[in-house]
C-alpha positions in Angstrom: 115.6 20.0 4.8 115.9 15.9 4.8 117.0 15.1 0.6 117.2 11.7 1.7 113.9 10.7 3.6 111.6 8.4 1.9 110.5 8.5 -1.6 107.7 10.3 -2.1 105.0 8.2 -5.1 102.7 10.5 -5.7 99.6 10.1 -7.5 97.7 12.9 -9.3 95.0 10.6 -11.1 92.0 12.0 -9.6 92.8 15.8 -10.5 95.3 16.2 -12.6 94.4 12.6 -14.8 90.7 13.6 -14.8 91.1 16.8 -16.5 91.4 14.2 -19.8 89.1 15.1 -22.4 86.0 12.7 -22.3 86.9 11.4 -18.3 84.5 12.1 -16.2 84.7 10.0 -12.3 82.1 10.1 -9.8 83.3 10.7 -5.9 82.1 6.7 -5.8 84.6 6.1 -8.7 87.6 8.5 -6.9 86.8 5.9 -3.5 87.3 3.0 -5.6 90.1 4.9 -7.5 91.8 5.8 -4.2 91.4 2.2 -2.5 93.0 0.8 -5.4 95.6 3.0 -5.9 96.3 2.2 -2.1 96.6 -1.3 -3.0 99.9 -0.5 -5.4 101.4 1.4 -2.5 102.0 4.9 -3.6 102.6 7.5 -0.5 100.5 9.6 -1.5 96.5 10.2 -3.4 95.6 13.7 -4.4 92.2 13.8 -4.2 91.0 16.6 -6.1 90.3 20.4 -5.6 88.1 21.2 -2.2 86.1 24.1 -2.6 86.5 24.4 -6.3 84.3 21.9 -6.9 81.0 19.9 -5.1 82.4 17.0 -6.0 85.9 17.1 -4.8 84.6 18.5 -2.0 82.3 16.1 -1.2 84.9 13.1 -1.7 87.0 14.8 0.7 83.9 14.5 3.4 83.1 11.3 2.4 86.9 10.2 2.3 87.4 11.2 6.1 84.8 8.7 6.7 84.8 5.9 4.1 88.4 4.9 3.6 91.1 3.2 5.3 94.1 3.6 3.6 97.3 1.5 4.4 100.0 2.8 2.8 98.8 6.5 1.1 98.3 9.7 2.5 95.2 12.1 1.2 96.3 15.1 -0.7 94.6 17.8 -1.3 95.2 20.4 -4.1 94.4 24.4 -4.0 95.9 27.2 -5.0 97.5 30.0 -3.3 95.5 32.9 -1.7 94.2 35.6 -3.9 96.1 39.0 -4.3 95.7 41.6 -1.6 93.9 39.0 0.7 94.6 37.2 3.7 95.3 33.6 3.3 94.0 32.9 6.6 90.7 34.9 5.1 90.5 33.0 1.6 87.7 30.6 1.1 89.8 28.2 -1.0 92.4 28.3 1.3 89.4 27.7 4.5 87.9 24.5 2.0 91.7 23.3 2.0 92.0 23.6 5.9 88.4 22.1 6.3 88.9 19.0 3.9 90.4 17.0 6.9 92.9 15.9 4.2 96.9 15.9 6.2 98.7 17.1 3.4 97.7 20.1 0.9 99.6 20.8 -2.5 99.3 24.2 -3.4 99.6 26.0 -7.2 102.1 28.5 -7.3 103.3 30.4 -10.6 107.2 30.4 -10.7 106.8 31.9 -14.3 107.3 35.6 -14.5 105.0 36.4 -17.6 102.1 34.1 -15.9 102.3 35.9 -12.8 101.8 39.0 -14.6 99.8 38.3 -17.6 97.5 35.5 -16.0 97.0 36.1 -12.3 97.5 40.3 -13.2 99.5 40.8 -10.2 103.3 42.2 -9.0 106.0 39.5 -8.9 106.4 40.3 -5.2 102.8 40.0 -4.7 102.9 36.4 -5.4 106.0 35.7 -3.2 103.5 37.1 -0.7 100.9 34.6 -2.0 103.4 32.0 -1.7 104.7 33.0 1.8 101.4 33.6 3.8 100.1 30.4 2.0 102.3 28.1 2.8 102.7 29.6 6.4 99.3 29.6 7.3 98.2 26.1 6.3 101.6 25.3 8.2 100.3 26.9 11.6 96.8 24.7 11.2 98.9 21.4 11.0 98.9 20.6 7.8 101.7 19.4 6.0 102.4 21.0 2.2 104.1 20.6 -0.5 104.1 23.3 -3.6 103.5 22.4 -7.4 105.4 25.3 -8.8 103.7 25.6 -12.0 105.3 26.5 -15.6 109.0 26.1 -13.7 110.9 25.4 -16.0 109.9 27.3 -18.9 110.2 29.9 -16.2 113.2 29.0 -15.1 115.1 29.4 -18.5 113.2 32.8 -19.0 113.9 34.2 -15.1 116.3 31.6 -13.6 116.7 34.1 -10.4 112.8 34.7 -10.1 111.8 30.7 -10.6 114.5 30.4 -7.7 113.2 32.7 -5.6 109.3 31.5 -5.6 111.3 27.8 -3.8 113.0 29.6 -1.7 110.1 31.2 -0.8 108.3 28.5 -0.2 111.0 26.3 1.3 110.9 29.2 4.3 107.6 29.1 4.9 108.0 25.6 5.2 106.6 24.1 2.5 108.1 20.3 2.5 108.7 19.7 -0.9 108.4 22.0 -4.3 107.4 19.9 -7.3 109.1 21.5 -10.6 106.0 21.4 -13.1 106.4 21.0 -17.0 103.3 22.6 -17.2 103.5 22.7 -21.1 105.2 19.1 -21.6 108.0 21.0 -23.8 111.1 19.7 -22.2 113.3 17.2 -22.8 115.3 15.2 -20.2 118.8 16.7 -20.3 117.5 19.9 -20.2 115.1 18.5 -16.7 118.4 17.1 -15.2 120.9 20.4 -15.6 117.7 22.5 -14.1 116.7 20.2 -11.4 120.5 19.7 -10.3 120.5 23.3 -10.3 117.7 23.5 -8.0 119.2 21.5 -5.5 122.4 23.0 -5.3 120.7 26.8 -5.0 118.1 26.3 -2.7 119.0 22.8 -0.3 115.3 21.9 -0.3 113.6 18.3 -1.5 112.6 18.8 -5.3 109.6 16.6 -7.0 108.6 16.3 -10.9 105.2 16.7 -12.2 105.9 16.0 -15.7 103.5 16.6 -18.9 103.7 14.4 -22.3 103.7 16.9 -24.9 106.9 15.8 -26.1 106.3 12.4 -25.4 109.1 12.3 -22.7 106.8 12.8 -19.3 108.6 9.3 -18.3 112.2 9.7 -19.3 111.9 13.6 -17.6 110.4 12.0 -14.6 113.5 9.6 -14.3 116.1 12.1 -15.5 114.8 14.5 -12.7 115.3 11.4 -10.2 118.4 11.0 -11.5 119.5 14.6 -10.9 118.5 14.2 -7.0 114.4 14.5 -7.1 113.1 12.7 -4.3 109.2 13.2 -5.0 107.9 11.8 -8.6 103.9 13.0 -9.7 102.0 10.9 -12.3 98.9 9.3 -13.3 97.7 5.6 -13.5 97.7 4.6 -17.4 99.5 8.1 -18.1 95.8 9.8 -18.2 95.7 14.1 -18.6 94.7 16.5 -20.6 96.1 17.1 -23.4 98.5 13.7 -24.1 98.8 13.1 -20.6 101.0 12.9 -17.6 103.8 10.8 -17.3 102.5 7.1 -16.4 103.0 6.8 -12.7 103.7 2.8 -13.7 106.0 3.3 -16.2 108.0 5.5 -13.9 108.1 3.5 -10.7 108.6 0.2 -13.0 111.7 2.2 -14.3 112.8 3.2 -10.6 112.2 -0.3 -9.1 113.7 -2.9 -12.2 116.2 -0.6 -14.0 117.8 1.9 -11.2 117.3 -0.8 -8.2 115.4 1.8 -6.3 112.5 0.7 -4.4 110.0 3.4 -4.2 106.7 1.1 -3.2 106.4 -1.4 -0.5 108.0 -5.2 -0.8 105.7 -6.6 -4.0 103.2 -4.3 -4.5 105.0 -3.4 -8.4 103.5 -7.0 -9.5 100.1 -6.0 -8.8 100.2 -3.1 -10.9 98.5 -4.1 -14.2 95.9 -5.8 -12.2 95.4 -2.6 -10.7 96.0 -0.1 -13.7 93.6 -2.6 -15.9 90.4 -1.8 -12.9 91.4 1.7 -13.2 91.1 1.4 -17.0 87.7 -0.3 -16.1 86.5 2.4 -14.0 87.4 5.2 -15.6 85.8 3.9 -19.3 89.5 4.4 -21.0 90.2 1.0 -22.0 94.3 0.8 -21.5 96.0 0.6 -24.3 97.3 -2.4 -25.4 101.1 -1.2 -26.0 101.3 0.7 -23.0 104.7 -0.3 -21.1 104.6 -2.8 -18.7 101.2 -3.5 -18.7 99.6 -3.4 -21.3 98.5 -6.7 -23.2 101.1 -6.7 -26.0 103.5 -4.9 -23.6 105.3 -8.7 -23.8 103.3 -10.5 -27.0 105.7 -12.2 -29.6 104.0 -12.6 -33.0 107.4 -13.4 -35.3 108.5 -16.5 -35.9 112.3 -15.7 -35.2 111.3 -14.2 -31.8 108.9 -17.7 -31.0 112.4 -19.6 -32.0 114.6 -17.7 -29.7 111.8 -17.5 -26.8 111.4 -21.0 -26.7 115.6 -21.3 -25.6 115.3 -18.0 -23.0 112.4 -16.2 -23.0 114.5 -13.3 -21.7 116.4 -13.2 -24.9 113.4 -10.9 -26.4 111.9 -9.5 -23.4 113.6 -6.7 -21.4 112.2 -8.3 -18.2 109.7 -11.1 -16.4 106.6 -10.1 -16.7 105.6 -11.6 -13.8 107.7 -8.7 -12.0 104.9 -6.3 -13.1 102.1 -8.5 -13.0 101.9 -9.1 -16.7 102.5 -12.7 -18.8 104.2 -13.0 -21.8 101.9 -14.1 -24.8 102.6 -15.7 -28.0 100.2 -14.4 -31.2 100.2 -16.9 -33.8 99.6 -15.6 -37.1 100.5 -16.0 -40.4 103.9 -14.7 -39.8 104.1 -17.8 -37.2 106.5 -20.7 -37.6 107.0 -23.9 -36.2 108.4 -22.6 -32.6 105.4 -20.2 -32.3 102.6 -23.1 -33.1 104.5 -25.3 -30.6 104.8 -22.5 -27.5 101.1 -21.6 -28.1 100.1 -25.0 -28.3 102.3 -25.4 -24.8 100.5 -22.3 -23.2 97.3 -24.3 -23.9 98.1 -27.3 -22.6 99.6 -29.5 -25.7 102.9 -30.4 -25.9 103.4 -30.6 -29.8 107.2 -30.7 -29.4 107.4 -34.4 -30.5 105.0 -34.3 -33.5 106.5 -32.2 -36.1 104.0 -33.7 -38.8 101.4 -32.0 -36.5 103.1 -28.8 -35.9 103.7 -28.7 -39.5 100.0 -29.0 -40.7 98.9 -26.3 -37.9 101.6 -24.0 -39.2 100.6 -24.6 -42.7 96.9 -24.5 -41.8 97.1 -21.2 -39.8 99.0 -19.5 -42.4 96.1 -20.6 -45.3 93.6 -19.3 -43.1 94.8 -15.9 -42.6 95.7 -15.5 -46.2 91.6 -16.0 -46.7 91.0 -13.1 -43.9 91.2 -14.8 -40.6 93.3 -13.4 -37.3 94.3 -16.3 -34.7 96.4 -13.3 -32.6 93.3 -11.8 -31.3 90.8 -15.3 -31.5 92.5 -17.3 -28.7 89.5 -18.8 -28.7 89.4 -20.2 -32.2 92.9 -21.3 -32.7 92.2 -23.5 -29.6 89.5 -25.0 -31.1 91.9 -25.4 -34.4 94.3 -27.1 -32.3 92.2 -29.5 -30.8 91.2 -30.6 -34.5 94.1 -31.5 -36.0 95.9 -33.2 -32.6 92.7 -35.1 -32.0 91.4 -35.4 -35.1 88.2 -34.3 -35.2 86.7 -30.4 -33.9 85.0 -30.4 -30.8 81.4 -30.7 -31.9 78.1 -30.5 -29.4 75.5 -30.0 -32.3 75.0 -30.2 -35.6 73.3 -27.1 -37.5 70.7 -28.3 -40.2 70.0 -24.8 -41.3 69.9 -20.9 -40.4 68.3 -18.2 -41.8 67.4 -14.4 -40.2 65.1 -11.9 -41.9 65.3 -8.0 -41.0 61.8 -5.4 -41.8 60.3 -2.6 -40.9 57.7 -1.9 -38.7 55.4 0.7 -39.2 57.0 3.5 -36.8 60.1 2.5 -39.1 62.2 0.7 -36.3 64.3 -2.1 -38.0 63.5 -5.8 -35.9 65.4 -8.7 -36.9 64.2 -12.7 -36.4 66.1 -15.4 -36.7 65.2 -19.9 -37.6 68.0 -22.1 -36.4 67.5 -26.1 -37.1 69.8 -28.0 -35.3 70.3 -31.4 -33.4 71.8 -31.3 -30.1 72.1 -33.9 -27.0 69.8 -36.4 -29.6 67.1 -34.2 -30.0 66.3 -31.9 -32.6 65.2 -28.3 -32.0 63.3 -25.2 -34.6 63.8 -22.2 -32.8 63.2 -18.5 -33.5 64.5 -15.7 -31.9 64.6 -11.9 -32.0 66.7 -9.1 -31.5 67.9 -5.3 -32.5 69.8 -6.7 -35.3 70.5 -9.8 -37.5 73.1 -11.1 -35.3 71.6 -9.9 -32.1 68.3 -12.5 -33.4 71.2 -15.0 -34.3 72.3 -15.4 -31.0 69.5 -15.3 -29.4 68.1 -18.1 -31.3 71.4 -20.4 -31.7 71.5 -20.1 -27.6 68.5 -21.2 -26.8 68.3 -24.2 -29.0 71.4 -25.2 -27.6 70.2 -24.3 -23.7 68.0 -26.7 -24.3 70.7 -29.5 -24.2 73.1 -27.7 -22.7 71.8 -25.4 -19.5 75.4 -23.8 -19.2 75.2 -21.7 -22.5 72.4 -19.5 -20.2 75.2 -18.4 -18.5 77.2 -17.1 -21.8 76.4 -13.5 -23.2 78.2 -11.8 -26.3 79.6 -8.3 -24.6 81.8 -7.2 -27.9 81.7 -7.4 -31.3 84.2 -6.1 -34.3 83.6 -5.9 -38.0 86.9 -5.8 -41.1 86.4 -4.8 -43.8 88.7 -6.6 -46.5 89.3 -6.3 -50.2 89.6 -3.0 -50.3 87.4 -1.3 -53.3 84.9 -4.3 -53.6 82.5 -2.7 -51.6 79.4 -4.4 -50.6 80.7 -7.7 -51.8 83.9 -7.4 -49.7 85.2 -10.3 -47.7 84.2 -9.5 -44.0 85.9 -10.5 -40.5 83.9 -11.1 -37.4 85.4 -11.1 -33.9 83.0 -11.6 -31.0 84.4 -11.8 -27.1 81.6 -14.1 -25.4 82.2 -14.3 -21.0 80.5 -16.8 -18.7 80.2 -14.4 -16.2 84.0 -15.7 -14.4 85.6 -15.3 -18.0 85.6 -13.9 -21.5 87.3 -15.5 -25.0 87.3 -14.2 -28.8 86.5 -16.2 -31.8 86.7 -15.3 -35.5 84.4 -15.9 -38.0 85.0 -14.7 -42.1 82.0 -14.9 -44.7 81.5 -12.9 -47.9 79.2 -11.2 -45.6 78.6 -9.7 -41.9 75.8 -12.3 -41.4 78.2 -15.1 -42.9 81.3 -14.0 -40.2 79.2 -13.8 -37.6 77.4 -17.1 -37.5 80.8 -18.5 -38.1 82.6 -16.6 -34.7 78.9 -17.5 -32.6 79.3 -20.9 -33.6 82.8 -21.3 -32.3 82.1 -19.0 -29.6 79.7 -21.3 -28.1 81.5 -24.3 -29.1 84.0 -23.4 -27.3 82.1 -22.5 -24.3 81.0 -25.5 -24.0 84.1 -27.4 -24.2 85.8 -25.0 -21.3 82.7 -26.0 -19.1 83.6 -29.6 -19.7 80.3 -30.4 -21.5 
């Protein structure tokens, strides 16, 4: 058995990730899914459960057809034969064979009290299962590789029997046997000793499919590498039911920048947000936003001491470049910000303030007033921008002048709630009345403020709102609260935030739409 051959990556996304509650892909979304995760370089895709399914089945034919993968080799996953049957006679084992997939990954228990109480059979009964299995797919050409399920939990309850279901399959020549945390209980000391154990009992190549109940899928994935594991399972953004599978990222990042091993081809690691962010996209599950490595505040500075150190060595608060996994770093300005922070943001925007402290001084002091009356510059870009640009150069970028707005909401008489809004405004030298509709007030707002302004400006036809977020503030006022707006408007190639506060939603809102559009235009070059 070859311990030191190359690193197995393998990626369970498409089986075990999908089982998420609420994640639901299409066999056109597994394609993408697989092309993508192609792209990053892992060695292998398992592609879901032939036979088990019409779906996975139907990717599998499709697969064969439709994709050309570079790097990755199609799994697919099964489970042993049934009891008291012939594997060779098993229909799940025949849709395994007929998938036209290379490599198969098999479901065995290694737990005494599952085999038993779930699959109701002997213990040496499912060796059997294991053996004929594993030998049959074998003898049609296939290559496999075993998930032994529940192993360590059964390992600490029947160390000789968990032993014996590898060695079993190592025989039959099964290529690898993955130790499961099925239940995501253990913790990473405990993965090492049992996995170093494993190695020096049975000789064969051992992999980790770790769960995050314990929220150490990661550090048991590495621990198990560590111990001699030459095969590592996970998921793109850590997806799985329950709390997920260890984060196939987060692991390989680990591997790659802090053990020196490299486990995906020459560069591929710095495309991985790019790729785990269109995953995200596909899949519905936006990332989240403190997810390591890649998420978008994986390397954000908000503090003021952290701006003032980052602006000597930008390494002296960041573990690594960013740029190694495809990320940037990003500096929030809030009201926590100080001078170094105005001056770096101001930098990543294209001003260098360094030389005009009476500048830096007023944005500080400016940013600060404003977020003490509700407003957020760390998540409206957008806004602070347009800030910026008004107190280097004086005046805010303006495009129109707004004489007056007003939007009424009624009811019609099958009680559906429509909304109209009148803007007055003056814009390119003309002046303009318009009225528009929509679902809501700010819906008719929009609608209306864009297409008095498209009549100056063509380029706002290309702009559309796609999200919107409403804060609540002053806590026990209720009604009469002080409200935050922040709208994300794209041009179709792009997207940006803006903030708007008012004493009311309609208020806030007009306030982020304005700027929204304002600064549209100014990124168009209008």
């Amino acid at each position: 058995m070859d311990l030191q051959g190359p690193f197995h990556v393998y990626d369970t996304t498409m089986r075990d990730g999908a089982q998420q509650e609420g994640l639901n892909l299409s066999v056109a979304d597994k394609l993408t899914i697989a092309g993508l995760l192609d792209e990053l370089g892992v060695g292998f895709i398992e592609g879901g459960w032939p036979g088990a399914n019409p779906k996975d089945t139907e990717f599998f034919r499709r697969a064969a057809d439709e994709l050309s993968l570079q790097n990755a080799e199609l799994v697919a996953f099964g489970a042993t034969r049934k009891a008291g049957a012939a594997a060779a006679d098993d229909p799940q084992v025949a849709a395994l064979r007929e998938s036209r997939a290379p490599y198969v990954t098999l479901v065995a228990k290694s737990h005494t009290r599952h085999v038993e109480l779930a699959l109701r059979t002997t213990l040496a009964e499912n060796l059997a299962m294991v053996r004929d299995t594993v030998a049959h797919l074998r003898s049609e050409g296939q290559t496999v590789f075993l998930d032994a399920e529940h192993f360590f939990d059964g390992f600490r309850l029947d160390r000789s029997y968990a032993l014996e279901v590898l060695r079993t399959a190592y025989d039959a020549g099964a290529e690898v046997v993955a130790l499961c945390d099925t239940n995501g209980g253990m913790l990473p000391h405990w993965v090492g000793e049992i996995v170093a154990d494993v190695i020096a009992e049975t000789g064969g190549r051992v992999g980790i499919h770790a769960h995050n109940d314990t929220g150490c899928a990661v550090a048991n994935s590495v621990a198990a590498v560590q111990a001699g594991a030459t095969h590592v399972q996970g998921c793109m953004n850590g997806y799985g039911e329950r709390t997920g599978n260890a984060d196939l990222v987060t692991v390989v990042a680990n591997l790659e920048l802090k053990l020196g091993r490299r486990v995906l081809p020459e560069g591929a690691l710095a495309e991985s947000t790019r790729i785990a962010h269109a995953v995200a996209d596909i899949t519905n599950f936006p990332p989240a936003s403190r997810q390591p490595y890649v998420g978008t505040s994986a390397f954000a500075h908000k503090a003021g001491l952290h701006a003032s150190a980052i602006k000597v060595d930008p390494n002296l608060y960041q573990h690594l470049d960013p740029v190694e996994v495809g990320n940037d770093m990003r500096l929030l300005v809030s009201d926590m910000a100080g001078r170094a922070s105005i001056e770096l943001k101001g930098k990543q925007l294209g001003y260098d303030l360094s030389g005009d402290k009476d500048l830096v001084t007023r944005l500080t002091n400016k940013v600060k007033d404003l977020e003490s009356r509700g407003f957020t510059f760390e998540a409206a870009d957008a806004s602070f921008e347009l800030l910026l640009v008004e107190e280097a150069e004086g005046a805010r970028p303006s495009y129109f002048d707004v004489e007056s707005w007003r939007v009424i909401t009624e009811t019609t008489p099958d009680d559906e709630a429509a909304s109209e809004a009148t803007v007055k405004l003056r814009a390119g030298g003309e002046r303009f009345v318009v009225t528009g509709e929509g679902n809501g007030p700010v819906n008719a707002l929009d609608h209306a403020l864009r297409q008095a302004i498209g009549q100056a400006y063509p380029e706002v036809a290309k702009f559309e709102l796609i999200d919107y977020k409403v804060r609540i503030f002053d806590q026990g006022h209720g009604t009469d609260a002080t409200t935050r707006v922040l709208i994300e408007t794209s041009d179709g190639e792009s997207s940006w935030v803006t903030v708007g506060v008012g004493h009311n939603v309609i208020e806030a809102s007009w306030g982020a739409l304005v700027d929204g559009l304002t600064f549209g235009l100014r990124r168009h070059h209008v």
